[in-house]
Backbone of each chain as ProteinMPNN parsed JSONL, in Angstrom:
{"seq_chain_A": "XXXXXXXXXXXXXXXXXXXXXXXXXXXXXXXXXXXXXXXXXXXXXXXXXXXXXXXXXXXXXXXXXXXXXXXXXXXXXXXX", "coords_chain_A": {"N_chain_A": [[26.616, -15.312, 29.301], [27.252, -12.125, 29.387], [26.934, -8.448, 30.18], [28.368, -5.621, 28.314], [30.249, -2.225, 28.629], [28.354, -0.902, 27.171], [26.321, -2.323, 27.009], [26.19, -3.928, 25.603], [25.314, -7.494, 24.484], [27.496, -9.972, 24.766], [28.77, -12.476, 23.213], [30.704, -14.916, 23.828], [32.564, -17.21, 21.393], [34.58, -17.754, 21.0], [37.14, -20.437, 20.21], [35.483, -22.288, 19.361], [33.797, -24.319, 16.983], [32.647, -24.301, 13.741], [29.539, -24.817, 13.066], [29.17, -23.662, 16.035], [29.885, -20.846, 16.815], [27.705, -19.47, 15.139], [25.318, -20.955, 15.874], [25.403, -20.108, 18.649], [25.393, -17.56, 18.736], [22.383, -17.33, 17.192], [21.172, -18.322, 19.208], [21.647, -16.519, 21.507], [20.427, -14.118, 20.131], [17.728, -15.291, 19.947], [16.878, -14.826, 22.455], [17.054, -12.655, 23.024], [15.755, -8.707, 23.266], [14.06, -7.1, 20.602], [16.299, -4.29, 18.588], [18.272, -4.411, 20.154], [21.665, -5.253, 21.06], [24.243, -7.323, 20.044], [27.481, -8.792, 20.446], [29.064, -11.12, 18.94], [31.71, -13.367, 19.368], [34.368, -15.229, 17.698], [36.789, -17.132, 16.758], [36.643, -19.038, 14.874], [37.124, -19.898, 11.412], [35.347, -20.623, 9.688], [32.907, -18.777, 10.142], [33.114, -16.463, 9.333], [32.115, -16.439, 6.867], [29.408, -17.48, 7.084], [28.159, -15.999, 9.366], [28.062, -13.628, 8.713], [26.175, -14.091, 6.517], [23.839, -15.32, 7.532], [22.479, -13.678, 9.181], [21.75, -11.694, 7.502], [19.9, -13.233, 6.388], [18.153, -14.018, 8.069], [17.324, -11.319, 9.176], [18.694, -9.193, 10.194], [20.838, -6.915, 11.401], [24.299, -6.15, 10.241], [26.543, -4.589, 12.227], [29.183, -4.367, 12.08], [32.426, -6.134, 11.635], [35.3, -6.627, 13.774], [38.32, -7.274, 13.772], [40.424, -9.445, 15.604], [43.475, -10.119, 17.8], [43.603, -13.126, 16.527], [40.738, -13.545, 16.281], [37.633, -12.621, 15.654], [35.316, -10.447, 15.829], [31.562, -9.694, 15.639], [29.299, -7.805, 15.158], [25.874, -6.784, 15.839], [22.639, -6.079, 15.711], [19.884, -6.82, 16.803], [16.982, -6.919, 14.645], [13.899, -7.616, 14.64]], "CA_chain_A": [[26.319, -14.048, 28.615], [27.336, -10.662, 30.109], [27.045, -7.05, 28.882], [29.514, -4.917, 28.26], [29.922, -0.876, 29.368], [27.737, -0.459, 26.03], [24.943, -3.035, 27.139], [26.069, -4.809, 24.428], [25.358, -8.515, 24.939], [28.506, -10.487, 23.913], [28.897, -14.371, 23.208], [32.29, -15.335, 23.663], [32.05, -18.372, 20.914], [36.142, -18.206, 20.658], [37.45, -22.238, 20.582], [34.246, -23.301, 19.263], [33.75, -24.81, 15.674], [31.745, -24.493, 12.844], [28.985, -23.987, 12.884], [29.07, -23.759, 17.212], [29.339, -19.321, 17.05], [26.729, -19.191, 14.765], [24.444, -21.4, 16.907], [25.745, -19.437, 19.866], [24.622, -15.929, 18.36], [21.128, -17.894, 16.936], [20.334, -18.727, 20.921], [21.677, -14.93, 22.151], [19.603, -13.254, 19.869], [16.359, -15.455, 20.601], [16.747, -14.0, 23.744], [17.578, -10.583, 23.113], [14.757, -8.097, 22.174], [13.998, -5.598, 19.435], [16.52, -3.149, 18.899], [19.609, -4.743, 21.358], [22.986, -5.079, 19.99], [25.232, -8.408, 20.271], [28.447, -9.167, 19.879], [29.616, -12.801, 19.139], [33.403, -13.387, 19.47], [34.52, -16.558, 17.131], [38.117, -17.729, 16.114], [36.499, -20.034, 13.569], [37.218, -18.85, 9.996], [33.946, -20.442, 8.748], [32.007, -17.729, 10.864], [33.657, -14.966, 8.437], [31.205, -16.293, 5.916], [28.625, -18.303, 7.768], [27.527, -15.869, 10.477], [27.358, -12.135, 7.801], [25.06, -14.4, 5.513], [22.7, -15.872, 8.286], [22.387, -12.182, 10.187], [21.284, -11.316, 6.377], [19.109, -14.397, 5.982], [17.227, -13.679, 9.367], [16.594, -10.153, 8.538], [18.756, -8.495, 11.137], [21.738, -5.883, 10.649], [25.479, -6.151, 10.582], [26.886, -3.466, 12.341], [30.347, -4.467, 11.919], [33.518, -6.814, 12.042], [36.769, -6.16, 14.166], [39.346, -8.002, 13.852], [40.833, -8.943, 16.647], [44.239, -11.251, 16.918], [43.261, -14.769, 16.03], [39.557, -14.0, 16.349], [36.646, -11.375, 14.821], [34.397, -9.951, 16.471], [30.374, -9.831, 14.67], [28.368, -7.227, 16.206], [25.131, -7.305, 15.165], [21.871, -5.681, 15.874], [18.766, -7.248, 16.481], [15.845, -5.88, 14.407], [12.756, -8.141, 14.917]], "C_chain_A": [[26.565, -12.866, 29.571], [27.72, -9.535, 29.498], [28.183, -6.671, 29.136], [29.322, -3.201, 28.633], [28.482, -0.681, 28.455], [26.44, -1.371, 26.191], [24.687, -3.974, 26.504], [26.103, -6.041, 25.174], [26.653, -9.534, 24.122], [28.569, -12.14, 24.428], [30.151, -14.651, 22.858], [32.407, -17.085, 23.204], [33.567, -19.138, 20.141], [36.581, -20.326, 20.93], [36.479, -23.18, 19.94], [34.45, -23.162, 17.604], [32.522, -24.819, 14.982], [30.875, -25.329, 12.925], [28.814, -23.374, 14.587], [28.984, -21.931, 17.528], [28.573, -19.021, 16.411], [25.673, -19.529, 15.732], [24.301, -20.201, 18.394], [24.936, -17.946, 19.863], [23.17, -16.669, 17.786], [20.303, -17.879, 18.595], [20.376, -17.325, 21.419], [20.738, -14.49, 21.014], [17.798, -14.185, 20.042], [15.99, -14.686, 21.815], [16.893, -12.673, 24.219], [16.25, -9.758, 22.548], [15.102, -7.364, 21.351], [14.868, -4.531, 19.349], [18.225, -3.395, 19.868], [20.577, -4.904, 20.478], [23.676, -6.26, 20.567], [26.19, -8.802, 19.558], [28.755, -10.823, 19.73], [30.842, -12.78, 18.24], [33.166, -14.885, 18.623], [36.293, -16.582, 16.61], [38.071, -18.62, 14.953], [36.641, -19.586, 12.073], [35.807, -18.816, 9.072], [32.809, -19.32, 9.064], [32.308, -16.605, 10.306], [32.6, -14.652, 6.918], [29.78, -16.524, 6.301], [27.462, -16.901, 8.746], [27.063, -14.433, 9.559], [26.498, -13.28, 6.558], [23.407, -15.229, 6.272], [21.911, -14.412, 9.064], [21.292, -11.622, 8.651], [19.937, -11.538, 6.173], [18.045, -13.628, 6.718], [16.715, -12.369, 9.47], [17.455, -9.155, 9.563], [20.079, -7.474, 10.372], [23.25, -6.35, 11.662], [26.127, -5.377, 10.782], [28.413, -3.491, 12.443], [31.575, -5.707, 12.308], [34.392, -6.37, 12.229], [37.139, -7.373, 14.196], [40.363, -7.815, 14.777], [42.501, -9.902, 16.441], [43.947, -12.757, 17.39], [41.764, -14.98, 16.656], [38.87, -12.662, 15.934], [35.432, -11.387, 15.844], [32.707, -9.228, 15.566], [29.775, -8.906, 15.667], [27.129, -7.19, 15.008], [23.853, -6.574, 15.864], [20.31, -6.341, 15.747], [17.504, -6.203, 15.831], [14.528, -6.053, 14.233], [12.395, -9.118, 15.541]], "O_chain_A": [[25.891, -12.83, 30.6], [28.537, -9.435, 28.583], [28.96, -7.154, 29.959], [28.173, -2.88, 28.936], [27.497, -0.299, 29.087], [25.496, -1.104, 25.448], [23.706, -4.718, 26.487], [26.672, -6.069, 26.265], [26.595, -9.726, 22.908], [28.464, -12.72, 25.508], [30.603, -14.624, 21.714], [32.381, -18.02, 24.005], [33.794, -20.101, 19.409], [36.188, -21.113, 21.792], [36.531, -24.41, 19.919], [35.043, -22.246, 17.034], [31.477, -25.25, 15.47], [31.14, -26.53, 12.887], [28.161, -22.334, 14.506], [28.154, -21.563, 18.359], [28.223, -17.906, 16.799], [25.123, -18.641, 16.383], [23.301, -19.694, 18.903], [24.172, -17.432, 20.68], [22.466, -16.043, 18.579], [19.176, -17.506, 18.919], [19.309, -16.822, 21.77], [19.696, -14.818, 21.582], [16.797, -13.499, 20.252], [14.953, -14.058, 22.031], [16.868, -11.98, 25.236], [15.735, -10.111, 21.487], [16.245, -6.924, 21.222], [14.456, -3.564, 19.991], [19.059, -2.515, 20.085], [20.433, -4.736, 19.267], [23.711, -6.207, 21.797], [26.105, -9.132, 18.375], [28.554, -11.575, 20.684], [31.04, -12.428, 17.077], [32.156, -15.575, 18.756], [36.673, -15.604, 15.966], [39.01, -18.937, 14.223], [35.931, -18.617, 11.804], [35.293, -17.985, 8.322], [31.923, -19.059, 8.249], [31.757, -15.607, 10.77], [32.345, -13.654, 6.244], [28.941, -15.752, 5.837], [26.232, -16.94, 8.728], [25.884, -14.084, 9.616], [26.368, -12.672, 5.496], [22.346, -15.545, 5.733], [20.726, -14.421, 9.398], [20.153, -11.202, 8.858], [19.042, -10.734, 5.912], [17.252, -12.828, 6.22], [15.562, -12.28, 9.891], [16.807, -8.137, 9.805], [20.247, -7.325, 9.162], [23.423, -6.666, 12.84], [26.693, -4.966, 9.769], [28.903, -2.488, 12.961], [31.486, -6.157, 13.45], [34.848, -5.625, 11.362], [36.498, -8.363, 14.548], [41.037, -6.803, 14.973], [42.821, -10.333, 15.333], [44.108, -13.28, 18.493], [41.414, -15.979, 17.286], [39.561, -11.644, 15.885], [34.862, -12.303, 16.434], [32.876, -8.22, 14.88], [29.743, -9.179, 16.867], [27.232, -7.427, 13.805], [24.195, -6.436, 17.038], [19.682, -6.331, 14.689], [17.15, -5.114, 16.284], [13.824, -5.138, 13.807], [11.196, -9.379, 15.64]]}, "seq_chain_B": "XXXXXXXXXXXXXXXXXXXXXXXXXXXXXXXXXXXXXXXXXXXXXXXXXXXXXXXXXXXXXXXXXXXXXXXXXXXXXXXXXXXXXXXXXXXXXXXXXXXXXXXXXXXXXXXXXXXXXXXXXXXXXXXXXXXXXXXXXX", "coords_chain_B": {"N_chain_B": [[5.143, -26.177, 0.24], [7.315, -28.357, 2.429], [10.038, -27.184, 4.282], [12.245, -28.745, 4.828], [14.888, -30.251, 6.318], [15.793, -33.726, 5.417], [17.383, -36.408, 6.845], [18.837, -39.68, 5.984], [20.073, -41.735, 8.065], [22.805, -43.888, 7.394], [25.108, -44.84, 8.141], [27.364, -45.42, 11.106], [29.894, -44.782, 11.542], [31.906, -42.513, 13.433], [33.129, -40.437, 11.952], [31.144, -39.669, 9.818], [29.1, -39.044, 11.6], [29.547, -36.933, 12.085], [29.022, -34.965, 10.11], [25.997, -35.389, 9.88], [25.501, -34.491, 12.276], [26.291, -31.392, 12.208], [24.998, -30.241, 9.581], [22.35, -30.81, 10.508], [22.252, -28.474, 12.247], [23.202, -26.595, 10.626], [20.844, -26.851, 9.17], [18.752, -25.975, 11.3], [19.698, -23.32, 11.82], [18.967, -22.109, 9.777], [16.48, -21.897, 9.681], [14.571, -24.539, 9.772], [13.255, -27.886, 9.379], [14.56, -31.04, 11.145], [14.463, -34.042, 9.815], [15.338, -36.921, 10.728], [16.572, -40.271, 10.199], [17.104, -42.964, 11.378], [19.252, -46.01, 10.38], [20.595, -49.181, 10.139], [23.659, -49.611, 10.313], [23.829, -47.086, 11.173], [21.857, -46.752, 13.316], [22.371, -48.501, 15.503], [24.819, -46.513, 16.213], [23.183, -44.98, 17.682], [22.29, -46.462, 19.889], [21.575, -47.337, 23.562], [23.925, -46.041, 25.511], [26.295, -46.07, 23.705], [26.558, -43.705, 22.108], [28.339, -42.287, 23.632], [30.774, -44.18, 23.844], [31.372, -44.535, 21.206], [34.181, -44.646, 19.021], [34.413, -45.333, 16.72], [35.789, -45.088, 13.226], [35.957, -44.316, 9.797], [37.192, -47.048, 7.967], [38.547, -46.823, 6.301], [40.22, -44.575, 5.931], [42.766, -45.312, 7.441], [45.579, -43.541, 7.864], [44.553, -41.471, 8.0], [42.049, -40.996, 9.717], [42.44, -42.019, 12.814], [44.432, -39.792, 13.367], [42.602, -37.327, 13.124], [40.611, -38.184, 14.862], [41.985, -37.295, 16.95], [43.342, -34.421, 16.611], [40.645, -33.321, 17.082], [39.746, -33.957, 19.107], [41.753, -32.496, 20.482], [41.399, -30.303, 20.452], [38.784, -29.732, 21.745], [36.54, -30.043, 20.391], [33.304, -30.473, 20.24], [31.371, -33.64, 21.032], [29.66, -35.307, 18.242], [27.626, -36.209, 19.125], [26.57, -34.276, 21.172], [25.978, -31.982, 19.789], [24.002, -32.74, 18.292], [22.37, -33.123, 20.328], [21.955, -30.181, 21.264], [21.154, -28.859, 19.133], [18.674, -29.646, 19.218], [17.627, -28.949, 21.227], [16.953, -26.193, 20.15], [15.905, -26.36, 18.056], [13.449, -27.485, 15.374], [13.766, -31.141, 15.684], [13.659, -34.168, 14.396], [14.25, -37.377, 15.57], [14.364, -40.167, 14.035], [13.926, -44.179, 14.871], [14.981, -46.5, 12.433], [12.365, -49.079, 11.572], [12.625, -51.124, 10.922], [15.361, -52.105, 11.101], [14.93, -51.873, 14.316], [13.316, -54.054, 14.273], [14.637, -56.162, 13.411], [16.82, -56.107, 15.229], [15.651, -57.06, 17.56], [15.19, -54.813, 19.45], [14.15, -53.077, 21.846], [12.286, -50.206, 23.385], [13.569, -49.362, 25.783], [16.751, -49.983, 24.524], [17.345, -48.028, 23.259], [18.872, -44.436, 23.042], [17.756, -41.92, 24.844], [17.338, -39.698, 23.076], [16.156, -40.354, 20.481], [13.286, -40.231, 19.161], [11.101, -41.954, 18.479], [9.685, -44.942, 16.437], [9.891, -45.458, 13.38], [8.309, -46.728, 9.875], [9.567, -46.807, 6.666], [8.348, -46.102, 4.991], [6.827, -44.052, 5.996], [8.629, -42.54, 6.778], [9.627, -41.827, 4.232], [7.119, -40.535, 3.205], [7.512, -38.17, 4.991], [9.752, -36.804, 4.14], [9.342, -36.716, 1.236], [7.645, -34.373, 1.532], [8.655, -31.917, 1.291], [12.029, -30.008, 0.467], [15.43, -30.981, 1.117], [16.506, -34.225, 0.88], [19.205, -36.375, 2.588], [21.264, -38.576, 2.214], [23.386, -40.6, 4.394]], "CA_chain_B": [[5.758, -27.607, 0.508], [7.638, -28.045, 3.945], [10.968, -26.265, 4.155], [12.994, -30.002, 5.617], [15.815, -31.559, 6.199], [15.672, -35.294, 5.776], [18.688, -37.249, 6.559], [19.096, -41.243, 6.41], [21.317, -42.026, 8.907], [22.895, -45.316, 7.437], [26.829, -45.162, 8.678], [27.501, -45.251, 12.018], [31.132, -44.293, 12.673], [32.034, -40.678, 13.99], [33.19, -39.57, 10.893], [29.958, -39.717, 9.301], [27.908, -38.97, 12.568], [29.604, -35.276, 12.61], [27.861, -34.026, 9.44], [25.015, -35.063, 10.372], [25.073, -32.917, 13.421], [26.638, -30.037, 11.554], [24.441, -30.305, 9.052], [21.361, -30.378, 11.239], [22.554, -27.545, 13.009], [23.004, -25.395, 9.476], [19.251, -26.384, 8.867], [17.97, -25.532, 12.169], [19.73, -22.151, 11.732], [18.018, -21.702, 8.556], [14.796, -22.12, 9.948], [14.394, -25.783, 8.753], [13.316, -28.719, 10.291], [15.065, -31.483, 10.428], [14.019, -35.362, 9.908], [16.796, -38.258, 11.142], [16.064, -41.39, 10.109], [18.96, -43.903, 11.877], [18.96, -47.128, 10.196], [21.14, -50.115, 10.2], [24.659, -48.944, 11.391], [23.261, -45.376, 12.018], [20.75, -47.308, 14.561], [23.58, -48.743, 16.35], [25.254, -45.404, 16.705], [21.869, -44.56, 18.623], [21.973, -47.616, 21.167], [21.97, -46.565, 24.889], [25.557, -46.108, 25.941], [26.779, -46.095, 21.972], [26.983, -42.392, 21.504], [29.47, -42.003, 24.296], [31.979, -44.611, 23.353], [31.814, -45.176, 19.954], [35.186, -44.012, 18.423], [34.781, -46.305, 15.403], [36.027, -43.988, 12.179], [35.735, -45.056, 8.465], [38.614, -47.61, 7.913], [39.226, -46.622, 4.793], [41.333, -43.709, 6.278], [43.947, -45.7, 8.075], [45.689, -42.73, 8.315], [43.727, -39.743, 8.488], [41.146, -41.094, 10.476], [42.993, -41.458, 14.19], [44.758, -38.338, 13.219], [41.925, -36.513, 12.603], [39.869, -37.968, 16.038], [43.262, -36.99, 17.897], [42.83, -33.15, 16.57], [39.344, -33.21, 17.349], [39.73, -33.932, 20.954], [43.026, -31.509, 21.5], [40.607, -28.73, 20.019], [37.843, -30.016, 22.3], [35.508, -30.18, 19.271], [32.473, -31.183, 21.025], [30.996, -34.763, 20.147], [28.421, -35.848, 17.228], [26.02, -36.247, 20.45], [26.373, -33.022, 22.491], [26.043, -31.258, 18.84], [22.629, -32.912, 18.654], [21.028, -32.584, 21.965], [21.726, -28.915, 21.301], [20.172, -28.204, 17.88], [17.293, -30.398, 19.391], [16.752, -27.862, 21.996], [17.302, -25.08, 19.751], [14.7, -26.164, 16.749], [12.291, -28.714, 15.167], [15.053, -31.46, 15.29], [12.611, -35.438, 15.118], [15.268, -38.584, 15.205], [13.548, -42.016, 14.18], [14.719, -45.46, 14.739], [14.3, -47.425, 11.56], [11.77, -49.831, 11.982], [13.033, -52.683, 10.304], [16.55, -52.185, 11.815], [14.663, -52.143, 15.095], [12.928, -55.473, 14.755], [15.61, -57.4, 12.957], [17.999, -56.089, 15.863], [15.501, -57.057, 18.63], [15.351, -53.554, 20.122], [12.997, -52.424, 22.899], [12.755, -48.889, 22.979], [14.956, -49.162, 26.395], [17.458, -49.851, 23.992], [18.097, -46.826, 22.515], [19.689, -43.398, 23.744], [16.686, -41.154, 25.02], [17.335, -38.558, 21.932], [15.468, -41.13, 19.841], [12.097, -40.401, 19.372], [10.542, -43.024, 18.224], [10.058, -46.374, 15.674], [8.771, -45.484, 12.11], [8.699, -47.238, 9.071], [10.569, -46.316, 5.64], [7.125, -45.208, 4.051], [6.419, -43.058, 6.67], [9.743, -41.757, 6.949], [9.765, -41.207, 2.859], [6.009, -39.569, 2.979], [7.614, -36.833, 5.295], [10.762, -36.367, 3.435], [8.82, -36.369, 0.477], [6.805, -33.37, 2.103], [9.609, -31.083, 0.399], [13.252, -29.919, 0.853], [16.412, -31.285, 1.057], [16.871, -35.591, 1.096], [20.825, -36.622, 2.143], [21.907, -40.212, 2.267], [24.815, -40.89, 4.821]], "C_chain_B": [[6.844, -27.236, 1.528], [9.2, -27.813, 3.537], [12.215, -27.334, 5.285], [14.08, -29.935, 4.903], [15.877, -32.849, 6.432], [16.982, -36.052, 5.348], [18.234, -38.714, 6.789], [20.227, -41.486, 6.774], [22.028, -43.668, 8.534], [24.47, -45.496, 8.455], [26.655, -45.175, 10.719], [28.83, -45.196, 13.033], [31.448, -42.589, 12.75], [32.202, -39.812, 12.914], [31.809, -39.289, 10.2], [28.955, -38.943, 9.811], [28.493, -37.471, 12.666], [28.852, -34.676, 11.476], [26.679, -34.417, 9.489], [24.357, -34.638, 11.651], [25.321, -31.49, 13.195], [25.427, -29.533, 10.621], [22.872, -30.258, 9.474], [21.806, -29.247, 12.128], [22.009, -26.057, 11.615], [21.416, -25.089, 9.385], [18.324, -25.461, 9.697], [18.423, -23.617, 11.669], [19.409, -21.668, 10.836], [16.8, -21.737, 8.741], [14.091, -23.41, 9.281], [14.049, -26.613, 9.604], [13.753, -29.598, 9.987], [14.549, -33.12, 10.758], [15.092, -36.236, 9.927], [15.874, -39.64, 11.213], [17.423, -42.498, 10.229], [18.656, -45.506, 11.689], [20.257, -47.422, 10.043], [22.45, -49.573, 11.098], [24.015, -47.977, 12.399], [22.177, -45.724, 13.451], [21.429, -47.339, 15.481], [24.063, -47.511, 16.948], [24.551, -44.964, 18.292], [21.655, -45.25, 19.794], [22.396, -46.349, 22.527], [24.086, -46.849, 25.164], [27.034, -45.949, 24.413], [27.597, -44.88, 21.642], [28.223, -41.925, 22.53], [30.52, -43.137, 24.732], [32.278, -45.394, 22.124], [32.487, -44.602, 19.336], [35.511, -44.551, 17.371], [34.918, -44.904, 14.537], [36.093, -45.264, 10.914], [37.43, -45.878, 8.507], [39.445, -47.599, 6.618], [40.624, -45.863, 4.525], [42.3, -44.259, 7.504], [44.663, -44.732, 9.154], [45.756, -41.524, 8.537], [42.938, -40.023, 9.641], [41.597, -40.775, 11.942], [43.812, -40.212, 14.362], [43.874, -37.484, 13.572], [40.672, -36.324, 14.345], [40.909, -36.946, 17.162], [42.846, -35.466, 18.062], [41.996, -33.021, 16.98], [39.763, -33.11, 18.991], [41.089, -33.372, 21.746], [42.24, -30.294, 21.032], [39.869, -28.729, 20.74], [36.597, -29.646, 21.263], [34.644, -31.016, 20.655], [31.893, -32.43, 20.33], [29.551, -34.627, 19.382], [27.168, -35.432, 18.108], [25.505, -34.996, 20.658], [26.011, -31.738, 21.303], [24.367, -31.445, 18.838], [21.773, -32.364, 19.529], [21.321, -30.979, 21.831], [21.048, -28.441, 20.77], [19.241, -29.168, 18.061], [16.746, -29.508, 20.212], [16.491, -26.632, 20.928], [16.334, -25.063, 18.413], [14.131, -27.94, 16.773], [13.074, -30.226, 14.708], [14.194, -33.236, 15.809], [14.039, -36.574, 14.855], [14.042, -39.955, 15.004], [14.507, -42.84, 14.053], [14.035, -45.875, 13.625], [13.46, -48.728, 11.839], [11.939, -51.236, 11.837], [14.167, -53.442, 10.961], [16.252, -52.758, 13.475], [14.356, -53.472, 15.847], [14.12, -56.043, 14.469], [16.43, -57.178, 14.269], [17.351, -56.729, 17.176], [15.104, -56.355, 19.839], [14.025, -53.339, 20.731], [13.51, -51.045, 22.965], [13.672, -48.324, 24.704], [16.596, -49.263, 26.078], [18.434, -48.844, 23.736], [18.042, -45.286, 23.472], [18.23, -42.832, 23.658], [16.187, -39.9, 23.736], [16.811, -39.379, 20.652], [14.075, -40.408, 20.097], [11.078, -41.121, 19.379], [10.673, -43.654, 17.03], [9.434, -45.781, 14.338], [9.529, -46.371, 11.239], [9.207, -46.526, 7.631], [9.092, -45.348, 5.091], [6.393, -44.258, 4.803], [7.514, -41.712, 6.575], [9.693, -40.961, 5.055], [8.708, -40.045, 2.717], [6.695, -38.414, 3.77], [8.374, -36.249, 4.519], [10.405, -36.1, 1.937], [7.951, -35.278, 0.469], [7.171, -32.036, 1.481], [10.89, -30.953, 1.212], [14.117, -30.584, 0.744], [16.203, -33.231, 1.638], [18.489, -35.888, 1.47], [20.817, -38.065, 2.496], [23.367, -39.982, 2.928], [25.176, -42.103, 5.591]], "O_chain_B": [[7.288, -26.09, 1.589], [9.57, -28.273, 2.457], [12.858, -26.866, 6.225], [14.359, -29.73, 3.721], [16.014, -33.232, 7.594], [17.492, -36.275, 4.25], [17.386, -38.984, 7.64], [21.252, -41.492, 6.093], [21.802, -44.587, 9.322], [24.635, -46.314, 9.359], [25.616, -44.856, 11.296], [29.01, -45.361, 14.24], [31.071, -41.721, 11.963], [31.659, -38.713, 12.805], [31.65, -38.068, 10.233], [28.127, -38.31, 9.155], [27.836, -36.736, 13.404], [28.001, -33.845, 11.792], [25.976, -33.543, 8.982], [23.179, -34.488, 11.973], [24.759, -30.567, 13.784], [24.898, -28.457, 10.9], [22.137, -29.629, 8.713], [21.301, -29.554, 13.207], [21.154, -25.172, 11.579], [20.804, -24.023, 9.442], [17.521, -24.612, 9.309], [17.57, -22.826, 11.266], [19.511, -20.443, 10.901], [16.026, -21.58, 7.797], [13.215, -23.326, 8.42], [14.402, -26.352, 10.754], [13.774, -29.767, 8.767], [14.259, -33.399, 11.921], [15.816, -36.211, 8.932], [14.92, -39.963, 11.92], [18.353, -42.73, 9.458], [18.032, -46.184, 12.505], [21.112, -46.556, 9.857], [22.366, -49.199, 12.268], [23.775, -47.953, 13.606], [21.888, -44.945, 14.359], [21.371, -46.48, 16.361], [23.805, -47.327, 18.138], [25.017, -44.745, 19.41], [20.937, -44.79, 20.681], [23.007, -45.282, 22.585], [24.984, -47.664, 24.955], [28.253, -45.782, 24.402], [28.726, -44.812, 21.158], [29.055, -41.146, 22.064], [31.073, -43.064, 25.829], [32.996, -46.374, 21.928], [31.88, -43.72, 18.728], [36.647, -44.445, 16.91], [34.394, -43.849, 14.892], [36.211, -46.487, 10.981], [38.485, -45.412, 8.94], [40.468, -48.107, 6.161], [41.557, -46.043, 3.742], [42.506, -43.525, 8.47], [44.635, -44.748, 10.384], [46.574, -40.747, 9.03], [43.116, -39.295, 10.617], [41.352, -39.674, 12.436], [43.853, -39.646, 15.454], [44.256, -36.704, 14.445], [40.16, -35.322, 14.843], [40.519, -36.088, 17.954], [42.257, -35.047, 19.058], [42.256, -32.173, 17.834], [40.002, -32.154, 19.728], [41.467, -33.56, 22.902], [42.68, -29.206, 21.402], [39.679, -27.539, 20.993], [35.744, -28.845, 21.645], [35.034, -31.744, 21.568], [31.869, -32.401, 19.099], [28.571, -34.011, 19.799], [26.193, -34.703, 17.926], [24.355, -34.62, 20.431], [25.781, -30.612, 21.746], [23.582, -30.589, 19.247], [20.864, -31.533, 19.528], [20.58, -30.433, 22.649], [20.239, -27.65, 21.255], [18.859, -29.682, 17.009], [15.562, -29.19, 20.1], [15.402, -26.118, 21.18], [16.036, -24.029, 17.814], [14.233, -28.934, 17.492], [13.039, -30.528, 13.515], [14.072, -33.599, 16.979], [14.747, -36.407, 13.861], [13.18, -40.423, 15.747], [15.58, -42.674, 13.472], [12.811, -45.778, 13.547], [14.116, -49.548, 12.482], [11.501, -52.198, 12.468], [14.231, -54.625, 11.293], [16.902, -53.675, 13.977], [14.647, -53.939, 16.949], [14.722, -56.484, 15.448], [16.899, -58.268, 14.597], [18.179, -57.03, 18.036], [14.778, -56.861, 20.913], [12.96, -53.432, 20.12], [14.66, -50.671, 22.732], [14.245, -47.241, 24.825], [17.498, -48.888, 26.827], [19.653, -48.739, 23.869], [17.279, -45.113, 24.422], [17.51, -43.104, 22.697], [15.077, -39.398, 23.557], [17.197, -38.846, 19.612], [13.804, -40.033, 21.238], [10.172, -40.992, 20.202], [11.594, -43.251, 16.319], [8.21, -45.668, 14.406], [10.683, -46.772, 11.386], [9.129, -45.304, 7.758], [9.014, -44.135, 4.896], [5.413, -43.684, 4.327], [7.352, -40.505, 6.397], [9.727, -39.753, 4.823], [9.004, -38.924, 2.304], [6.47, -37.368, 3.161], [7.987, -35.181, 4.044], [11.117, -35.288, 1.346], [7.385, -35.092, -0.608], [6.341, -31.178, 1.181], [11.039, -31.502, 2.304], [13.737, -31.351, -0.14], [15.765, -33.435, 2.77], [19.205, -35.599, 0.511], [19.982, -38.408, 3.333], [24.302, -39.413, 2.365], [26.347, -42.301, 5.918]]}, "name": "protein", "num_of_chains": 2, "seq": "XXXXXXXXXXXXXXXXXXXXXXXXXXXXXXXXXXXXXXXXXXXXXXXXXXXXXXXXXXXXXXXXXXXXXXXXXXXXXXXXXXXXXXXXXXXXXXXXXXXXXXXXXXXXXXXXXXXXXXXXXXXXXXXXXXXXXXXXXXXXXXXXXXXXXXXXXXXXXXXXXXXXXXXXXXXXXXXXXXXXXXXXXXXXXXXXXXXXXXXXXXXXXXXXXXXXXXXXXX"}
């Protein structure tokens, strides 16, 4: 795990398989407090549906997907 | 009523043994817990030394199956196992040996791979899974 200029915490979960960047962002945000912002990188396609309906689930906020080439980028905001 | 996943682990070749690590993974990340109950094959799977060289696949798929391990391990898909021992750290994740499987096979609990928890019987295993939530048969 290492931040970025922005503090953001990013999980580079590229290579890894369904469900493996969800999990990945599930463990970074246990560990993240109130209020922090994390990115989790994935190449997996199931994480396009998988990871904006669990962020939902869990109560937190989706502050956006970039698309990057041959992987998306989930940033994400912890909010409890 | 409790908010489970209860799998019966009957199969015990790889194909089989990945959704039920995927599949305990989804639950955990749903906030679920999940109940593994590894009987007959699925026991086997579980033996010490088992989970890291058992490359048996359903033989039904001739040829999908070695295809399909082949991909797997040029993607570095991680194994059935290493999927486990993760979403065991990561939530409420109990494995049982079937009890029946256990005796008939002989099994001391040096037997089996440490990610075992322990021996129950079917009517124990049913009263939890009967507790509520999701039942799968694999």
């Amino acid at each position: 795990m290492a931040a970025s200029a922005s503090q953001r915490i990013i999980l580079d979960a590229r290579g890894s398989f369904c469900p493996g960047p969800l999990m990945e962002l599930i463990r970074g945000i246990r560990q993240a407090k109130a209020g922090e912002e994390l990115e989790v990188w994935s190449s997996d396609q199931g994480s396009r549906k998988d990871i904006p309906f669990w962020i939902q689930k869990a109560g937190h906020q989706l502050l956006g997907v970039v698309e990057e080439q041959g992987y998306a980028r989930f940033i994400v905001k912890k909010l409890k | 009523m409790a908010d489970r996943l209860s799998l019966v682990v009957f199969s015990g070749t790889v194909d089989k043994l990945y959704p039920v690590a995927i599949m305990a993974s989804g639950a955990v990340a749903l906030g679920q817990d999940v109940e593994i109950f590894a009987t007959f094959y699925g026991l086997e799977a579980f033996r010490k030394g088992s989970p890291q060289k058992n490359m048996k696949m359903d033989v039904n798929y001739p040829e999908i199956g070695p295809m399909m391990m082949k991909v797997m391990m040029a993607k570095k898909m991680p194994s059935w196992y290493d999927m486990l021992v993760k979403v065991k750290e990561m939530g409420n994740v109990k494995i049982h040996a079937c009890a029946t499987t256990y005796d008939l096979m002989d099994m001391k609990k040096e037997d089996l791979d440490p990610i075992v928890d322990d021996v129950i019987g079917v009517t124990e295993f049913l009263s939890r899974a009967g507790e509520g939530g999701i039942t799968l048969f694999l």
